[in-house]
Each structure stands twice: as structure tokens, then as C-alpha cells.
C-alpha positions as CSV (number, residue, x, y, z in Angstrom):
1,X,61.9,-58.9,-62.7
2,X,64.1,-55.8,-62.0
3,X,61.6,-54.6,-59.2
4,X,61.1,-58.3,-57.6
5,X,64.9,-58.2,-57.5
6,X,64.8,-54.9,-55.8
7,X,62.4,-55.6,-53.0
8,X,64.3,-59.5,-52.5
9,X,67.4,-57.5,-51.7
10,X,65.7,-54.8,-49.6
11,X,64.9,-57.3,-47.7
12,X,67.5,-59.3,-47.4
13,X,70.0,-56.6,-46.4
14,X,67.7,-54.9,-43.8
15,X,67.7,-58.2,-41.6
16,X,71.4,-59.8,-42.5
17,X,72.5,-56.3,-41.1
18,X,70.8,-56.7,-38.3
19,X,73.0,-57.6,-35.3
20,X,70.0,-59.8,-34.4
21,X,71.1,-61.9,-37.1
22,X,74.7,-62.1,-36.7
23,X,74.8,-62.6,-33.3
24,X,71.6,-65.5,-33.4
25,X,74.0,-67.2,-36.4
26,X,76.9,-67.4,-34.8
27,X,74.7,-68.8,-31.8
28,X,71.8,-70.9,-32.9
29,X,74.2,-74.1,-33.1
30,X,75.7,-73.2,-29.4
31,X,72.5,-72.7,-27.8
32,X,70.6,-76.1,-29.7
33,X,73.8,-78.1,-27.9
34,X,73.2,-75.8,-24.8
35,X,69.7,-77.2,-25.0
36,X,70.3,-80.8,-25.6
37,X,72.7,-80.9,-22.4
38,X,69.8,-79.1,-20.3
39,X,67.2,-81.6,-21.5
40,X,69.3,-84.5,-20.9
41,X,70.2,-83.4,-17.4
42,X,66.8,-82.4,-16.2
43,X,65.9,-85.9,-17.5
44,X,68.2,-87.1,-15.0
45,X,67.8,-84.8,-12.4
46,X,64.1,-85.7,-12.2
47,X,65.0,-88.7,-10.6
48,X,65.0,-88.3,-6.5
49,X,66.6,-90.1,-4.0
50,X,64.3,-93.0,-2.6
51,X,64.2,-94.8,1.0
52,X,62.9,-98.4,0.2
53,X,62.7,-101.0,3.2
54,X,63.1,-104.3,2.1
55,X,61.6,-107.5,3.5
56,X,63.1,-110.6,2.4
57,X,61.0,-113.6,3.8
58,X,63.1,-116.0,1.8
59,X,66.9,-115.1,2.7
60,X,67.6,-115.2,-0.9
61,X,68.2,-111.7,-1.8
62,X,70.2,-110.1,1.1
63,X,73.0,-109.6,-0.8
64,X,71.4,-108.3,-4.3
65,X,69.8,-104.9,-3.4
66,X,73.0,-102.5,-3.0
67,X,72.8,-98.8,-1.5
68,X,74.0,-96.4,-3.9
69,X,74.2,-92.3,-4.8
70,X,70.2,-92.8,-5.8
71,X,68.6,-95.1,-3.6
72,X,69.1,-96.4,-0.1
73,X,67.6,-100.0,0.7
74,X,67.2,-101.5,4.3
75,X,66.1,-104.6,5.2
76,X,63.3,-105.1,7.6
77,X,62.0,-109.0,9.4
78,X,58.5,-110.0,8.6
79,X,56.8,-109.0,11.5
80,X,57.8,-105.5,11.0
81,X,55.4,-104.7,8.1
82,X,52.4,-103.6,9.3
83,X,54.6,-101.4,11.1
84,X,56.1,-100.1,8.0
85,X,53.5,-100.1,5.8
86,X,51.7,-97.4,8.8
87,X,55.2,-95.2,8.4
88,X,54.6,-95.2,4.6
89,X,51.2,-93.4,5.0
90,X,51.8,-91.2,8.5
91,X,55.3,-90.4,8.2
92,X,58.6,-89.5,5.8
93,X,61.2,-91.4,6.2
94,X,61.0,-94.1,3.9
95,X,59.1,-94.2,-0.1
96,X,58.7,-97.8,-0.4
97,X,58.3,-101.5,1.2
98,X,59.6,-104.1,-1.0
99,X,58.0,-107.3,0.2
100,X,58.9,-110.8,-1.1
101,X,57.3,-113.2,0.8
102,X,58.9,-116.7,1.5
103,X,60.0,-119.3,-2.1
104,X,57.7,-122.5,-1.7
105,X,59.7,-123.5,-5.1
106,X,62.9,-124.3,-4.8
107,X,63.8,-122.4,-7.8
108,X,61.4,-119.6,-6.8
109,X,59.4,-119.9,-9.7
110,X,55.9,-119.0,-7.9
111,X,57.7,-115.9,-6.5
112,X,57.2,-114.0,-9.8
113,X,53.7,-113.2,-9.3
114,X,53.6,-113.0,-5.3
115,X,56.1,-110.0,-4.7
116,X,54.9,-106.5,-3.2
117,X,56.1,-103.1,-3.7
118,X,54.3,-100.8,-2.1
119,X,54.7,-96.8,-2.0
120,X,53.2,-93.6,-0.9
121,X,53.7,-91.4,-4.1
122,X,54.7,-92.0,-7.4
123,X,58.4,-93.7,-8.1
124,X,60.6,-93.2,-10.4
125,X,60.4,-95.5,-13.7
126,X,64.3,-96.1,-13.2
127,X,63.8,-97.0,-9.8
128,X,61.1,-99.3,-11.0
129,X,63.0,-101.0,-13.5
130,X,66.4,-101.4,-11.5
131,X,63.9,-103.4,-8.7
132,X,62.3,-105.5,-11.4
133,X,66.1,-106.3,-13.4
134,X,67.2,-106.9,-9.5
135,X,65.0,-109.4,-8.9
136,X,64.9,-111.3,-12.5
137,X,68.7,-112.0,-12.3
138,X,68.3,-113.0,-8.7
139,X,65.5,-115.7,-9.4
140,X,67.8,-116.3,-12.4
141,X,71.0,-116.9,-11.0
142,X,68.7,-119.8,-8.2
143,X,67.3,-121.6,-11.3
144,X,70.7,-121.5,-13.3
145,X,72.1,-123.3,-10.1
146,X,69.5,-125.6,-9.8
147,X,70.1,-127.1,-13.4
148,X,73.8,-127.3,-12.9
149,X,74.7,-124.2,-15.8
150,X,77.2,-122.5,-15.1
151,X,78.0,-118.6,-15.5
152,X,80.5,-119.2,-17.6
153,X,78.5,-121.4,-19.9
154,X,75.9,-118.8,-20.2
155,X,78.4,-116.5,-21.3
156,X,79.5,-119.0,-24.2
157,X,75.9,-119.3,-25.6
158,X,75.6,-115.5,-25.4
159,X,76.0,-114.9,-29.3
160,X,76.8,-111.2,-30.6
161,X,76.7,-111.0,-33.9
162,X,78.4,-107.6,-35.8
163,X,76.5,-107.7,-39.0
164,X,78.4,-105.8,-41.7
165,X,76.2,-104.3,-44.1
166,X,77.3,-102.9,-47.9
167,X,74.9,-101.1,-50.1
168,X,76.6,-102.5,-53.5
169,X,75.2,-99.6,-55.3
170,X,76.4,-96.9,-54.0
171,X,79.8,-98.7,-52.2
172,X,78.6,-97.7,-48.8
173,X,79.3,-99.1,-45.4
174,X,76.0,-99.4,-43.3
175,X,77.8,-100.2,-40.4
176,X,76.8,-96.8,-38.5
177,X,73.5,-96.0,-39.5
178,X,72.2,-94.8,-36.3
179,X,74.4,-91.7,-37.4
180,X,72.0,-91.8,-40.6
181,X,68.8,-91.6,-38.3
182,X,70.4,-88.9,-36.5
183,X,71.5,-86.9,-39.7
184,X,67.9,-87.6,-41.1
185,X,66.0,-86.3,-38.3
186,X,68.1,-83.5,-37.9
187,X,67.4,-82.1,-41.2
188,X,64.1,-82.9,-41.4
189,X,63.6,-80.5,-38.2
190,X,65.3,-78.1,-39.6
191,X,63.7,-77.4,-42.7
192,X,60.1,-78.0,-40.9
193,X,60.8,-75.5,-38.1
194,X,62.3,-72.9,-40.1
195,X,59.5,-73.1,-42.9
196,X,57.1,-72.2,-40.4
197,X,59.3,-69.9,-38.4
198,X,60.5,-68.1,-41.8
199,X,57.3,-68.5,-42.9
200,X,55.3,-66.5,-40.1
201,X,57.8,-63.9,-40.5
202,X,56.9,-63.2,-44.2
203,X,53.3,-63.2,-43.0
204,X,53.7,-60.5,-40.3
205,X,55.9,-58.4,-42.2
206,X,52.8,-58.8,-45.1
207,X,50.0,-57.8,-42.4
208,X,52.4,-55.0,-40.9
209,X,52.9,-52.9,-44.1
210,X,48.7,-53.6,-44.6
211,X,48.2,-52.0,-41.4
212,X,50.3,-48.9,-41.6
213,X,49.1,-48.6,-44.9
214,X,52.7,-48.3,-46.0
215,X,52.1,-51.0,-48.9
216,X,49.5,-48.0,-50.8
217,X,52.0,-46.0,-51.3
218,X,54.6,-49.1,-52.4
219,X,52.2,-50.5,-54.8
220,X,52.0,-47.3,-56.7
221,X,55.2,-48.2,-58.3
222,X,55.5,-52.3,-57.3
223,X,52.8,-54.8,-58.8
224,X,51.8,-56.7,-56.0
225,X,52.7,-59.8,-57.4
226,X,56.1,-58.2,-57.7
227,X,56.1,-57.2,-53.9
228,X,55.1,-60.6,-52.8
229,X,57.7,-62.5,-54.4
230,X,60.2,-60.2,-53.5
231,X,59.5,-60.5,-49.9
232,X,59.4,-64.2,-49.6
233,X,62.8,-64.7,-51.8
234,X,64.4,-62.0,-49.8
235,X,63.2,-63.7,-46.5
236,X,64.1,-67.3,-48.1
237,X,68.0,-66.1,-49.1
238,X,68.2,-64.7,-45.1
239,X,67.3,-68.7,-44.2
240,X,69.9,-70.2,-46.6
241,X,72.4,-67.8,-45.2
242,X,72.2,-69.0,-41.9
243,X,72.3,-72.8,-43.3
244,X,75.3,-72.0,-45.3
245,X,77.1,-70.8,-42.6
246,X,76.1,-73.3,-40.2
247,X,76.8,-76.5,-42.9
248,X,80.4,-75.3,-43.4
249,X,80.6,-74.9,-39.2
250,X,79.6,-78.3,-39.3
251,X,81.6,-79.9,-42.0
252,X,85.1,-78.3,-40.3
253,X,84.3,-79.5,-37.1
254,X,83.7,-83.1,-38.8
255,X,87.3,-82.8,-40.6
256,X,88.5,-81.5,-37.1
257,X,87.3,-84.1,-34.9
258,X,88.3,-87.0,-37.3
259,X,91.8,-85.5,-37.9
260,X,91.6,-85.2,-33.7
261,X,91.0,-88.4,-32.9
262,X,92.8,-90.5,-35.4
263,X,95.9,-88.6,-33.9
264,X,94.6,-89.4,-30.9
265,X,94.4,-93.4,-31.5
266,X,97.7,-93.1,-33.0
267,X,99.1,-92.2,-30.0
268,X,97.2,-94.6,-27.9
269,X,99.1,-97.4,-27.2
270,X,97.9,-100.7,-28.8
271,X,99.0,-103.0,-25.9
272,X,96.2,-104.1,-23.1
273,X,95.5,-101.2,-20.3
274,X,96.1,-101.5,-16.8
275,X,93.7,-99.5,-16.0
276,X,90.0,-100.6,-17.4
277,X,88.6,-96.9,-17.7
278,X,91.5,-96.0,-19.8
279,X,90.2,-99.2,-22.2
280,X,86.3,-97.7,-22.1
281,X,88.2,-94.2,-23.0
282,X,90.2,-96.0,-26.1
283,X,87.1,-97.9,-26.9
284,X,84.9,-94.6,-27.0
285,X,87.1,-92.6,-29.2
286,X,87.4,-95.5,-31.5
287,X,83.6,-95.3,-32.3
288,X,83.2,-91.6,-32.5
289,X,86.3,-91.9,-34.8
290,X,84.2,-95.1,-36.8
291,X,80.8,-92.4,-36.5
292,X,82.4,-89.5,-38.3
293,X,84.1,-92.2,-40.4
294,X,80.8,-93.1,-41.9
295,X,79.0,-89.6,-41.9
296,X,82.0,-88.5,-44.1
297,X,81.7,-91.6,-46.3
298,X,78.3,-90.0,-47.2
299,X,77.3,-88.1,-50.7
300,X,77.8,-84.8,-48.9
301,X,77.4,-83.0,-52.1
302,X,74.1,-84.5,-53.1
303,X,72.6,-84.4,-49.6
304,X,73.6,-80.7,-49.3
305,X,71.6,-79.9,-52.9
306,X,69.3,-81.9,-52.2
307,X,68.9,-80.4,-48.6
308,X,69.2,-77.0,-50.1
309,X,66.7,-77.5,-53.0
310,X,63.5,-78.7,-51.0
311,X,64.5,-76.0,-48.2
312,X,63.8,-73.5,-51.0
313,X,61.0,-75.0,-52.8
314,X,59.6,-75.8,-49.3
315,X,59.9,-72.8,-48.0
316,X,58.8,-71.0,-51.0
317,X,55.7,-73.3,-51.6
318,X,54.5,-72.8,-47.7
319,X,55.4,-68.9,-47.7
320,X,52.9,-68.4,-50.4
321,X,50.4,-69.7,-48.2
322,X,51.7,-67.1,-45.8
323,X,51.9,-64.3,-47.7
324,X,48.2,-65.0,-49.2
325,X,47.1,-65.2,-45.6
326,X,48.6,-61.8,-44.6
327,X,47.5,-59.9,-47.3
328,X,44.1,-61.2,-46.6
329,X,43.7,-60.7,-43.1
330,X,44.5,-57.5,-40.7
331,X,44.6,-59.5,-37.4
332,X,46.8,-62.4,-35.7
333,X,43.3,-63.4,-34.5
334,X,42.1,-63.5,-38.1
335,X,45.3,-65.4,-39.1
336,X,43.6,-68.9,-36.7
337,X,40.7,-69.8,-39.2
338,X,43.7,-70.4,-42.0
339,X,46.5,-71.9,-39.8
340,X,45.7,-75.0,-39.6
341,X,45.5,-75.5,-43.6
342,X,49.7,-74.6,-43.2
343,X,50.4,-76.1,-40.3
344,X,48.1,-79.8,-40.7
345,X,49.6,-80.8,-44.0
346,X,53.7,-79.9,-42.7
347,X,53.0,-81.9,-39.4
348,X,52.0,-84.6,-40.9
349,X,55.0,-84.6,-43.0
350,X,57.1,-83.8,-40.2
351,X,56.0,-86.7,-37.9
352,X,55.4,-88.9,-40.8
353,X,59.1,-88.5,-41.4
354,X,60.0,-90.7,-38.5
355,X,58.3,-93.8,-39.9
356,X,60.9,-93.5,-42.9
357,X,63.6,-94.1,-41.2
358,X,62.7,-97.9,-40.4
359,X,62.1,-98.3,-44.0
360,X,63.5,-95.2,-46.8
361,X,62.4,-97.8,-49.6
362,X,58.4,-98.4,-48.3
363,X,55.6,-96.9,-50.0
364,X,54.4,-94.7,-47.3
365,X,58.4,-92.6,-48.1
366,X,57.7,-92.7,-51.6
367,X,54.1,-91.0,-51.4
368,X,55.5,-88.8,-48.8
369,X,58.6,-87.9,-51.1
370,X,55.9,-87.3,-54.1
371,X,53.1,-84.5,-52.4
372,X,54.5,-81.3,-52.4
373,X,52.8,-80.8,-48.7
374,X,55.2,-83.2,-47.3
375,X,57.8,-84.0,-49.7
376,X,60.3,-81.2,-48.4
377,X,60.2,-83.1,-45.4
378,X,60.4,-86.4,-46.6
379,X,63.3,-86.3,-49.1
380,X,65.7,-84.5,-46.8
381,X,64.6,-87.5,-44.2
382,X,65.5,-90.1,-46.7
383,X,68.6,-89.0,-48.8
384,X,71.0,-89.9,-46.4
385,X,69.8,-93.5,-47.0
386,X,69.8,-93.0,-50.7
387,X,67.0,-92.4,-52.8
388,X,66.7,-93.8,-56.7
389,X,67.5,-91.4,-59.2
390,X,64.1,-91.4,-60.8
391,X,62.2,-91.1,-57.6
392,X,64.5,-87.8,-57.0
393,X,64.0,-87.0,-60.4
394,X,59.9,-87.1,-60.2
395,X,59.9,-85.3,-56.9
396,X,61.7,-82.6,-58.0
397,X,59.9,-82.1,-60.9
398,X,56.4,-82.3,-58.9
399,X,57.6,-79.7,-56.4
400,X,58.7,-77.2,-58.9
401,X,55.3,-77.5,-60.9
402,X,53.8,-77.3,-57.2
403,X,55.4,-74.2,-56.5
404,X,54.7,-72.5,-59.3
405,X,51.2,-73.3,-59.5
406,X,51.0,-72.0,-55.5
407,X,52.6,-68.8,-56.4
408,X,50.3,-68.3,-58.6
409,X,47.4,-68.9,-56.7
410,X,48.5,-67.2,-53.8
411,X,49.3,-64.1,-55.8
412,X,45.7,-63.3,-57.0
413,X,44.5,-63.5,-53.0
414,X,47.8,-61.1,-52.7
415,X,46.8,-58.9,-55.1
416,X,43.1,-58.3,-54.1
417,X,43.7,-58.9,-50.3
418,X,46.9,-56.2,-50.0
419,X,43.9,-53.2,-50.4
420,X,41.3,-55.1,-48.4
421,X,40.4,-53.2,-45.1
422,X,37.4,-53.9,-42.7
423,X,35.9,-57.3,-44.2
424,X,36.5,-60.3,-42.7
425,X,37.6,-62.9,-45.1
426,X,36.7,-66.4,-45.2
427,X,37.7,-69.8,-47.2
428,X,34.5,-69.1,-49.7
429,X,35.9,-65.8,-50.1
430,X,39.3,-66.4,-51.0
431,X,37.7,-69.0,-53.9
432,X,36.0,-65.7,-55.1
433,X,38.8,-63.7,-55.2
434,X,41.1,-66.6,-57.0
435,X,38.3,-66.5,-60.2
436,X,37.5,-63.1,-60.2
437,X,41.3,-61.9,-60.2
């Protein structure tokens, strides 16, 4: 114990001192928002400016289709479209012909199969969907007239129900659970990304000291078993650093924000607005307000164990793996024939993870909660929903058994594959090595 306790702390100090580490810490959380705002505006950005000529052969829809920022619409007679449908495929200047050809219906009914849209490239889905939504409320609005319904009386049958869920268990308000999904996703990324990310580290570092030979002269006074585990807890107490530091980041700017903006709606003035953007503004800060009302109205404590506890086990249960494969191998390209038997198994968890969150209680979360190849995933993805006390209970206990049965296992590949040199090692060899040793 005294020597797996050295090497854990060897290795922990050499990379939290590292100002690699510090600086990436302090980071990580500014650069994954940094992200998020660059993938939302190239999202948007992606969508061009389009030139689309119009012809309306029924009169009806002059006034719908507006010019704005992202599109430019011009209307066009009839008899101009051979004409234009020739400038779509010589020339430039416009991307589409929208051609709606003349209502026999009075309501327009027989319109909804009959219209044209014609292009030279590929539109924009947006674009797409505005010109369809244009032309539904258009044929809309003609048959609404025709049956003598008013706008207003649509509006009355328009029913918008605010369903107020409360778990009677646990006390808590359901109300914003999209926060849940969010919360649920996000941790399940986390410990799936950083399980292989932390994982491949311990791997490398494995095959590094193989190759320099440095690990012959280490063993001479460290059992290899002893090396092993000291290497993937050392690697594994870097991890929880980071998500130490970054939890408490997170749970001060919750406080902060909260504290914020219920000053801020203090202050607001409860009588109507003048101004209608002002009312969006109060209206927005009243459901962020409402959003970190309900993340803070969560177990914190239990999903932060819980959270912690299967980042461990699942880190420590996939870096065996990892370790097993680097002591075995002397290559990256050697490393491909094994991959997939770590990185399968933790996908599938991963992206079986989002199919919990329309249903935490179904049976396809409760086998993925139970296998110790996906349950890291799984758990973290459902404890924000809550998970019964006996299913929490059976999957710890599973992973634990799991992990120390993989630990074992992996350390008899460690401890013949850490002196292997010039053999290439395959699946029917590791089966001979886990008997022999």
C-alpha cells in the first residue's frame, strides 16, 4: 500500500504542478461557453441571404411575403416565368421562383398541392420553413373568413395549459425540468469524455515508460500491480480536482445569479410597461430566476456523490482496460485492435443515456444503471430525476464488485505485458497470460 500510495502522489503532483493544468482549470468552463456561442452563431451564420421572385397568380398573397435582413422577395406577373425560371439557370441575381398559380377554390384548398418553388442550389431549411408557415397561415386566414371565425375567436379556443407537476416523494417541483435534461446531459458528457480522455492518458504514460525502458528499472523496487494502481489513482485524483474546482465555480455562480436577479425583480416595477421589450426583459429574468429556482431545489449533495462516485469507479473500471492495453502493446498502431472493446461498450452508454431522459423509471435506465460498462453513464444521467434507493444501492454495489474484479484482471496482463518487447499481442494471448499469471 505504502508504495501504491507513493507512485499515486508522484503522479498527481507532477501534472497538478504543471501550469498546463492550472491554466486549462481555470479555463475549461470559459472555453466550453466560448464553444457553445461559436456553434450557435455559425448555426446561424450558415444561413445566406436569398433573392426569391414571387409569382402570385391568385392576388391572394401580395401582402404576406415581407423583405427582411435575410431574404428579399419580389413579385413577378405570370407571363414572366419562363423568363425567370431561364435567369435561375444562366444568371445570379435571384435563388428562387415561388409560383402559386391561380385558387379555383374559393377557400384555396386545391392550392396546397399545386404550388412551385423552384431554385438553382440548395436553400436554406429556415428559408424553407418560413415559405411553407407563410403560406399555411395565408390559406388559413381565407378559410377562417370564409366560415365566418373570427381572429379573436381563434384566440379563445387556443388552450395553454401550465401543468404543475409535484413528485410527492421527494417534495419537488417538476415545473422546470428541461433544466433537469440539461443538468443530465451535461454530466453524463462529462464523465464519458473525461473517462476516455483520462483514460488514454494513463495508457500512454503506461506505453511511454515501456518504451524507454524506464519501468525495468522501477519495477526493481515497485510490483507492477503496485505501479499500475498507482498511476491510474494518481491520474483519477488530477480528474476530480478539476471537477471539484469547477462544481464549487458553478454552485457560486448559481447562488450569485439567483441572489442577482431576485434583486433585480425586486426592483422592477410591478405595474404594466410602456415599453413591450422592457415586459420580454422582466419576463426573461423571471424564468432564469424560476430555472435556478428549481436547479437549487435539487439534492445537490446526493447528485454531487453520486456524480463523484461513478466518475471514480468509472474512471477506474475503464482505466484498467487502459493500463492492461499499454502495458501490452508498444505502439498507438497496436493500441486499434483493442480500442474498440473500451470505446463500444462507453458509447453505447453514452448515447444510450439520452433515451433516459424521456423516461428515468423505464427498464432500458435500469439495465443501463445495473452493467458496470454503462452504468457510470447512466446513473449520473438519471439522479437528477431521482433514482430509488435500492436501485442506487444495487448499482453501487455491482460497480464496486465490477471494479475490483477488472483491476484484477487487468493487473495480470500488467504484470506480464510491462516486460513484453517485440511480440505482437493479440485477444487469445491476453486469455493466456490472464491463466498463466
Amino acid at each position: 500500500m505504502k508504495n501504491i500510495v507513493l507512485v499515486m502522489s508522484r503522479e498527481y503532483l507532477t501534472q497538478v504542478r504543471k501550469k498546463s493544468f492550472i491554466i486549462m482549470t481555470i479555463l475549461a468552463p470559459i472555453l466550453i461557453i466560448l464553444a457553445g456561442v461559436v456553434i450557435t452563431y455559425m448555426i446561424t451564420a450558415n444561413e445566406t441571404r436569398a433573392n426569391v421572385a414571387v409569382i402570385d397568380a391568385s392576388q391572394q398573397f401580395s401582402t404576406s411575403f415581407k423583405s427582411d435582413k435575410e431574404n428579399i422577395y419580389n413579385f413577378y406577373s405570370e407571363n414572366e416565368l419562363p423568363a425567370l425560371k431561364d435567369s435561375l439557370l444562366k444568371g445570379k441575381t435571384i435563388d428562387a421562383v415561388l409560383y402559386i398559380p391561380k385558387a379555383e377554390n374559393p377557400d384555396m384548398s386545391d392550392l396546397t398541392n399545386k404550388i412551385r418553388l423552384y431554385t438553382n442550389k440548395n436553400l436554406g431549411k429556415s428559408l424553407i420553413l418560413s415559405i411553407k408557415q407563410t403560406l399555411n397561415k395565408k390559406i388559413e386566414e381565407k378559410q377562417r373568413i370564409l366560415l365566418g371565425i373570427k381572429e379573436s375567436d381563434i384566440q379563445k379556443l387556443n388552450a395553454n395549459v401550465s401543468l404543475l407537476i409535484t413528485n410527492l416523494k421527494d417534495g419537488q417541483n417538476d415545473s422546470g425540468s428541461w433544466m433537469k435534461d440539461i443538468l443530465a446531459l451535461t454530466l453524463m458528457y462529462v464523465v464519458f469524455m473525461f473517462i476516455i480522455i483520462y483514460g488514454t492518458r494513463v495508457m500512454r504514460s503506461v506505453m511511454e515508460e515501456k518504451n524507454n525502458r524506464v519501468v525495468e528499472i522501477i519495477i526493481s523496487s515497485v510490483k507492477p500491480f503496485d505501479l499500475m494502481m498507482g498511476k491510474i489513482l494518481g491520474t483519477t485524483l488530477v480528474a476530480l480536482t478539476q471537477f471539484c474546482i469547477w462544481i464549487a465555480m458553478t454552485m457560486i455562480l448559481l447562488v450569485v445569479g439567483q441572489v442577482f436577479l431576485g434583486q433585480e425583480l425586486m426592483m422592477t416595477p410591478t405595474v404594466s410597461q410602456d415599453v413591450v421589450q422592457e415586459m420580454m426583459n422582466h419576463e426573461t429574468q423571471l424564468q432564469i430566476k424560476n430555472s435556478l429556482d428549481s436547479l437549487l431545489s435539487l439534492n445537490a449533495p446526493l447528485i454531487i456523490f453520486v456524480f463523484l462516485f461513478y466518475f471514480f469507479t468509472g474512471y477506474l473500471f475503464y482505466s484498467s482496460f487502459f493500463a492492461s492495453i499499454g502495458a501490452a502493446v508498444e505502439s498507438d498502431t497496436e493500441t486499434q485492435q483493442f480500442m474498440p472493446v473500451v470505446l463500444i461498450p462507453s458509447m453505447l452508454g453514452a448515447y444510450g443515456c439520452i433515451g433516459i431522459i424521456s423516461n428515468p423509471e423505464g427498464p432500458v435506465a435500469f439495465w443501463l444503471s445495473m452493467i458496470p460498462f454503462t452504468s457510470p453513464m447512466a446513473m449520473v444521467t438519471r439522479i437528477p430525476y431521482g433514482v430509488p434507493a435500492w436501485q442506487l444501492l444495487l448499482s453501487v454495489a455491482i460497480m464496486i464488485g465490477s471494479v475490483i474484479l477488472m483491476v484484477y484482471i487487468a493487473g495480470k496482463i500488467y504484470r506480464v505485458g510491462i516486460l513484453m518487447y517485440g511480440k505482437k499481442v493479440s485477444f487469445k494471448e491476453l486469455a493466456k497470460w490472464i491463466k498463466q499469471s
